[in-house]
N, CA, C and O atoms as CSV, one atom per row, in Angstrom:
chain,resi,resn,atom,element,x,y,z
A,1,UNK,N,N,4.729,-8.741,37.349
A,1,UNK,CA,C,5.664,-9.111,36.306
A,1,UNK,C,C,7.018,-8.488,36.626
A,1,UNK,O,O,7.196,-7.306,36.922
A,2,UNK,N,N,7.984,-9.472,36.526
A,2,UNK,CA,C,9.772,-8.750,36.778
A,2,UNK,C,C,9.985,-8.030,35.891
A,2,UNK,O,O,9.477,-8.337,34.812
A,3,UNK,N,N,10.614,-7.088,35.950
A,3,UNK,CA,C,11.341,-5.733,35.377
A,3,UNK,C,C,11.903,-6.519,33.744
A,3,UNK,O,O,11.806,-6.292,32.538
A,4,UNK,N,N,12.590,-7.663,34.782
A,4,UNK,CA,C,13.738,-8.371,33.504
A,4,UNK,C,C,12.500,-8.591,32.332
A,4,UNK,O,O,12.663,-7.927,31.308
A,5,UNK,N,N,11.142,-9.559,32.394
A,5,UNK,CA,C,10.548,-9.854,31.375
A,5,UNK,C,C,10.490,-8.816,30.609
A,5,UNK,O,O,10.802,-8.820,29.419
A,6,UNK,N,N,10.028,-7.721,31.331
A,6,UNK,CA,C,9.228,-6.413,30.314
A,6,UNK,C,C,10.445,-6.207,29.604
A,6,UNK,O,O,10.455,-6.052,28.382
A,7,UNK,N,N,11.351,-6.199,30.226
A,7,UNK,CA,C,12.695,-5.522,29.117
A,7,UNK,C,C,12.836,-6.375,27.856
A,7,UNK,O,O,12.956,-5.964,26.702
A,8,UNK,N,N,12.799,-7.673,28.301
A,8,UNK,CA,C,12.917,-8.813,27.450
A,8,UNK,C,C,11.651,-9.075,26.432
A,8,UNK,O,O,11.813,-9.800,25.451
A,9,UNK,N,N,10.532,-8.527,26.675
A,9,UNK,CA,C,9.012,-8.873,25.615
A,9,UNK,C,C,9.041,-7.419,24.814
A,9,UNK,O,O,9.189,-7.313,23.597
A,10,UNK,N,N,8.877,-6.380,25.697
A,10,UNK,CA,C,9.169,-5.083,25.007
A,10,UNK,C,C,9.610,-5.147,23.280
A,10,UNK,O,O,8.992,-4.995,22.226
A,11,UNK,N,N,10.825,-5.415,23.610
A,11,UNK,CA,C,11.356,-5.103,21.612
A,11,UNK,C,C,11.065,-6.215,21.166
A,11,UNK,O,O,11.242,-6.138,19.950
A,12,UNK,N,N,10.724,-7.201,21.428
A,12,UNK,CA,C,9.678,-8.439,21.077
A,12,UNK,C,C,8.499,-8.115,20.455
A,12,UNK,O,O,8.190,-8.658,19.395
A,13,UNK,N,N,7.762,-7.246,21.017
A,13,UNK,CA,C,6.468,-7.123,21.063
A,13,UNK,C,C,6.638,-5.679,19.746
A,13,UNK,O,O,6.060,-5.666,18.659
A,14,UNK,N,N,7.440,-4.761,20.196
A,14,UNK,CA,C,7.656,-3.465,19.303
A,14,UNK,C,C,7.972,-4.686,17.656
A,14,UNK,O,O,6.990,-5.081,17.027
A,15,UNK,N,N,8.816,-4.926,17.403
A,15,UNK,CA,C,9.772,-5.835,16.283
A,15,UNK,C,C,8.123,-6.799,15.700
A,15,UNK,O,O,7.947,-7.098,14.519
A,16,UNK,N,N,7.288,-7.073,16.623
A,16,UNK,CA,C,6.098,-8.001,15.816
A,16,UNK,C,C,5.252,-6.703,15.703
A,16,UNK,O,O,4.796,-6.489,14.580
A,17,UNK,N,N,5.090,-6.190,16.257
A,17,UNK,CA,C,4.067,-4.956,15.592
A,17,UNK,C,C,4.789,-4.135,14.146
A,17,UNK,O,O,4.292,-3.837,13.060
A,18,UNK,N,N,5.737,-4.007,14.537
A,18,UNK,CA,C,6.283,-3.001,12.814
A,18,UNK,C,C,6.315,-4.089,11.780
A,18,UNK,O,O,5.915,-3.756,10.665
A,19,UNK,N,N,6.733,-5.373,11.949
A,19,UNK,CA,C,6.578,-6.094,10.739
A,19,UNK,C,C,4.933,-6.406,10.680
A,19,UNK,O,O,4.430,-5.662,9.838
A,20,UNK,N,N,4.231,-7.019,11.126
A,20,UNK,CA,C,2.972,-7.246,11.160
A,20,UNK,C,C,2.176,-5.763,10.230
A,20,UNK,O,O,1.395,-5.871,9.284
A,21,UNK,N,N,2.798,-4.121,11.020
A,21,UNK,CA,C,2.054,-3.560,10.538
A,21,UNK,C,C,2.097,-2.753,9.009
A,21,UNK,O,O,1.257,-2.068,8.426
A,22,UNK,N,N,3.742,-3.255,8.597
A,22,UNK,CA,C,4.493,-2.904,7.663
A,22,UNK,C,C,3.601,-4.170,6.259
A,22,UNK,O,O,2.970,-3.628,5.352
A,23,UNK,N,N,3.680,-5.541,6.296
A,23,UNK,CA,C,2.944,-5.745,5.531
A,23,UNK,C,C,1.210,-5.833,4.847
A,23,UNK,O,O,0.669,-5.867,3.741
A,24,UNK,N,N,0.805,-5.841,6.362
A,24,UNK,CA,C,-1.278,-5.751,6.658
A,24,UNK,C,C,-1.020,-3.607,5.528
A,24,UNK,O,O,-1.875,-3.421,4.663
A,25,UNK,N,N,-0.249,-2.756,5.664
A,25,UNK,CA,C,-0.262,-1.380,5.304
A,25,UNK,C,C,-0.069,-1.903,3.807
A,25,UNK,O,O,-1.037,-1.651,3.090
A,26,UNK,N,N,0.856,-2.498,3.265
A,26,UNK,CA,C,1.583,-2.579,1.845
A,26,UNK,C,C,0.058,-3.233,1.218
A,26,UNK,O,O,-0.395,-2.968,0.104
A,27,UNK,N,N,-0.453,-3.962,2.039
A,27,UNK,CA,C,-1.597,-4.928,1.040
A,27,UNK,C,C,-2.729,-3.736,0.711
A,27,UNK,O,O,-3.297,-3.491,-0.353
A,28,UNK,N,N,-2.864,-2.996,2.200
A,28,UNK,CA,C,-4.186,-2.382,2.122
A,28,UNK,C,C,-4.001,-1.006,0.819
A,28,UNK,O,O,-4.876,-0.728,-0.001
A,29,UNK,N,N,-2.655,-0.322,0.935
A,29,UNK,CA,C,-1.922,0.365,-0.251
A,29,UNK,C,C,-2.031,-0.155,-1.589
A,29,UNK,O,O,-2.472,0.503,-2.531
A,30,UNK,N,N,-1.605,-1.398,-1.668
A,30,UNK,CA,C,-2.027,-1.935,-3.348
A,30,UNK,C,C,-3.641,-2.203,-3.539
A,30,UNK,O,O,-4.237,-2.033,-4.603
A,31,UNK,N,N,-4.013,-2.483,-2.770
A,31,UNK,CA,C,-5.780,-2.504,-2.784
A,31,UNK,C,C,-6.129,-1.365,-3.467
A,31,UNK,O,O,-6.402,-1.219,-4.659
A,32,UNK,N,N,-6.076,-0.409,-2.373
A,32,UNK,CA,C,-6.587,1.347,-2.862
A,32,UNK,C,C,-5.975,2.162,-4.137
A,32,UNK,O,O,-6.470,3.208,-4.557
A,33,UNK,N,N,-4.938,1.590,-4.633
A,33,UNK,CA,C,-4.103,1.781,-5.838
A,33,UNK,C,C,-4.689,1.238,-6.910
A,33,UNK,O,O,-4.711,1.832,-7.988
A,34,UNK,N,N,-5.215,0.079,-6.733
A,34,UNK,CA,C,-5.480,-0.398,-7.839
A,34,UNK,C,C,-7.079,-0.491,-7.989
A,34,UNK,O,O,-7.642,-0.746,-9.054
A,35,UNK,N,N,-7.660,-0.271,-6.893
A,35,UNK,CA,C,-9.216,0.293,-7.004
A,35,UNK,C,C,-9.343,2.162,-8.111
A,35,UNK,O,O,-10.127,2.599,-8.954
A,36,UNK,N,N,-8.249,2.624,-7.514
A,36,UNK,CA,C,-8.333,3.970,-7.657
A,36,UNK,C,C,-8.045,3.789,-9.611
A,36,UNK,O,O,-8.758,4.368,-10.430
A,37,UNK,N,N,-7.209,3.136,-9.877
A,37,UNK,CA,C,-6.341,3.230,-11.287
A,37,UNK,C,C,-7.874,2.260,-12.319
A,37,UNK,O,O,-8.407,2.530,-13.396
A,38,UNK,N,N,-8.086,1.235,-11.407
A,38,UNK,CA,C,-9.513,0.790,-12.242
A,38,UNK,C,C,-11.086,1.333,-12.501
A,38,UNK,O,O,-11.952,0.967,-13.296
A,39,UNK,N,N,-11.057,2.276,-11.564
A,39,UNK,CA,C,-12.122,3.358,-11.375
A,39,UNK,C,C,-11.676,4.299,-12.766
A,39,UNK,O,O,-12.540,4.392,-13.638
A,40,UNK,N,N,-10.817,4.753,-12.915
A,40,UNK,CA,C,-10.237,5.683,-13.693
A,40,UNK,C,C,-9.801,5.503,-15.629
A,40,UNK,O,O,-9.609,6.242,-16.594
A,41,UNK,N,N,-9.829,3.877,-15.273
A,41,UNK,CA,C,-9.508,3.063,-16.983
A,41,UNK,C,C,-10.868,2.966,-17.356
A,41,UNK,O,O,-11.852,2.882,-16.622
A,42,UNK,N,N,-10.786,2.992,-18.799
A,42,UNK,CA,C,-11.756,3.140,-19.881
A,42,UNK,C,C,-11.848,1.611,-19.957
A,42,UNK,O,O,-10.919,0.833,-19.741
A,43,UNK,N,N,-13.545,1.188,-20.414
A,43,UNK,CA,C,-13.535,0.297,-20.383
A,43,UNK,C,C,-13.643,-0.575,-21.570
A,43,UNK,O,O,-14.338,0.031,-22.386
A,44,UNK,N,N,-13.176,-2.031,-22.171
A,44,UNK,CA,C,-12.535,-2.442,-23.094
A,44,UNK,C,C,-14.004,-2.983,-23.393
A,44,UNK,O,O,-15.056,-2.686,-22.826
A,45,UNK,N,N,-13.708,-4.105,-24.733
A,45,UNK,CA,C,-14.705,-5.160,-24.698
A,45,UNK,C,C,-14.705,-6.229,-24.211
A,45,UNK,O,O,-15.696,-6.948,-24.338
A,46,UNK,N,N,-13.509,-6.676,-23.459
A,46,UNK,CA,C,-13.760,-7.666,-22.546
A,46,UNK,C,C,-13.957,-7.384,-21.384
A,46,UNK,O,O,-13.576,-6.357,-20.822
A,47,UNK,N,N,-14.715,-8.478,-20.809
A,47,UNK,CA,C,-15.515,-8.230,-19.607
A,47,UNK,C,C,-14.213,-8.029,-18.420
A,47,UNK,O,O,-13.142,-8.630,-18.505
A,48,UNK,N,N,-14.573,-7.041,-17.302
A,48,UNK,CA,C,-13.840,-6.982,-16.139
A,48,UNK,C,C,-12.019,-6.154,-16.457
A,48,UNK,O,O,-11.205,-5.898,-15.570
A,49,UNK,N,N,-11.848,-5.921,-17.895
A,49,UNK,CA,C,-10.656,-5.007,-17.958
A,49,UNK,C,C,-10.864,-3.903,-18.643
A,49,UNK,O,O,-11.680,-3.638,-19.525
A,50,UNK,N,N,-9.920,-3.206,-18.070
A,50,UNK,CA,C,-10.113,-1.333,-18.509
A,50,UNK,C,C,-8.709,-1.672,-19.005
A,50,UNK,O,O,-7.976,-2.652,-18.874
A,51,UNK,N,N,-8.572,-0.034,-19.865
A,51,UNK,CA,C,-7.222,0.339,-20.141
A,51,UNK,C,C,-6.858,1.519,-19.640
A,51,UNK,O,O,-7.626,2.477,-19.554
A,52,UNK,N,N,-5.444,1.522,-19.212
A,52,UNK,CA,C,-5.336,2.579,-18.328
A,52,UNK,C,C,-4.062,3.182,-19.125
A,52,UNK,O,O,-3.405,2.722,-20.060
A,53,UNK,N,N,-3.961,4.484,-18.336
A,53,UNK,CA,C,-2.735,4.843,-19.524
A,53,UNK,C,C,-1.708,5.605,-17.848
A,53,UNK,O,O,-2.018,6.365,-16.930
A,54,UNK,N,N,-0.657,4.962,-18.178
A,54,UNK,CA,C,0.431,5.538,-16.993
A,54,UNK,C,C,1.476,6.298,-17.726
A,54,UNK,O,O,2.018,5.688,-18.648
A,55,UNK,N,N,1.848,7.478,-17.498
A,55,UNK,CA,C,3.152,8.426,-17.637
A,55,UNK,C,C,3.617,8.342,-16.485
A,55,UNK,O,O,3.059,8.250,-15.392
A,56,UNK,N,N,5.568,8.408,-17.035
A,56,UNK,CA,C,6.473,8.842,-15.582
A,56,UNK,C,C,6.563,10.068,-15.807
A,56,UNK,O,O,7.702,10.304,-15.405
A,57,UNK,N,N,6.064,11.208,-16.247
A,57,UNK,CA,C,6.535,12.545,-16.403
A,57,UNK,C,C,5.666,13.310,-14.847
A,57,UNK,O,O,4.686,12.773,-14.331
A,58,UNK,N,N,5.950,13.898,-14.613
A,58,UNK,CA,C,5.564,14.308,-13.259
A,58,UNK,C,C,4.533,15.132,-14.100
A,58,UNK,O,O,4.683,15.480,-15.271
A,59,UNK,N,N,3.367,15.402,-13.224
A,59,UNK,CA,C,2.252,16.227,-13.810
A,59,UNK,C,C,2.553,17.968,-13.815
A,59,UNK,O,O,2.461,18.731,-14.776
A,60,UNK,N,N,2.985,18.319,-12.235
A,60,UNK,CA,C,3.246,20.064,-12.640
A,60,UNK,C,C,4.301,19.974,-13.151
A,60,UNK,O,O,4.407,21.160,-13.465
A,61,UNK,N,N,5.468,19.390,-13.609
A,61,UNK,CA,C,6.404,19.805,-14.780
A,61,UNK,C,C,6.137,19.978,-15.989
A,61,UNK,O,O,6.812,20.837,-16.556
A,62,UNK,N,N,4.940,19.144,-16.915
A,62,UNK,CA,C,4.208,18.980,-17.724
A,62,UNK,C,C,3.222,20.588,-17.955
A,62,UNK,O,O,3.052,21.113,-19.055
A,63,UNK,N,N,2.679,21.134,-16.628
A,63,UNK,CA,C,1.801,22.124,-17.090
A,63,UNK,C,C,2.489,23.476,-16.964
A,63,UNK,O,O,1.683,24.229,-16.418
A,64,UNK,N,N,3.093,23.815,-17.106
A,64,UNK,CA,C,4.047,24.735,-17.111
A,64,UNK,C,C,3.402,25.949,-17.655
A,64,UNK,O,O,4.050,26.988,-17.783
């Protein structure tokens, strides 16, 4: 293979891996987020929903 291709596929190849691995990461992140937050909600009387309770207060500012 010529020098020129590799130079030329290189940030080709870098540029499809960070996007490729930037959104396959974001999906697998909201997956585990929202497994974790439904594990954790109380469960209602309808079937398949919990209630969950979210604060923005940071937790060690709170326990002071």
């Amino acid at each position: 293979m010529n020098v020129e291709w590799f130079l030329l596929l290189l940030p080709l190849a870098y540029a499809h891996g960070w996007f490729t691995g930037r959104g396959l990461g974001i999906k697998i992140g909201a997956a585990g987020m929202f497994d974790q937050l439904y594990s954790k909600g109380e469960p209602t009387s309808k079937s398949g929903v919990r209630l969950i309770e979210v604060s923005l207060e940071d937790e060690q500012e709170s326990v002071e």
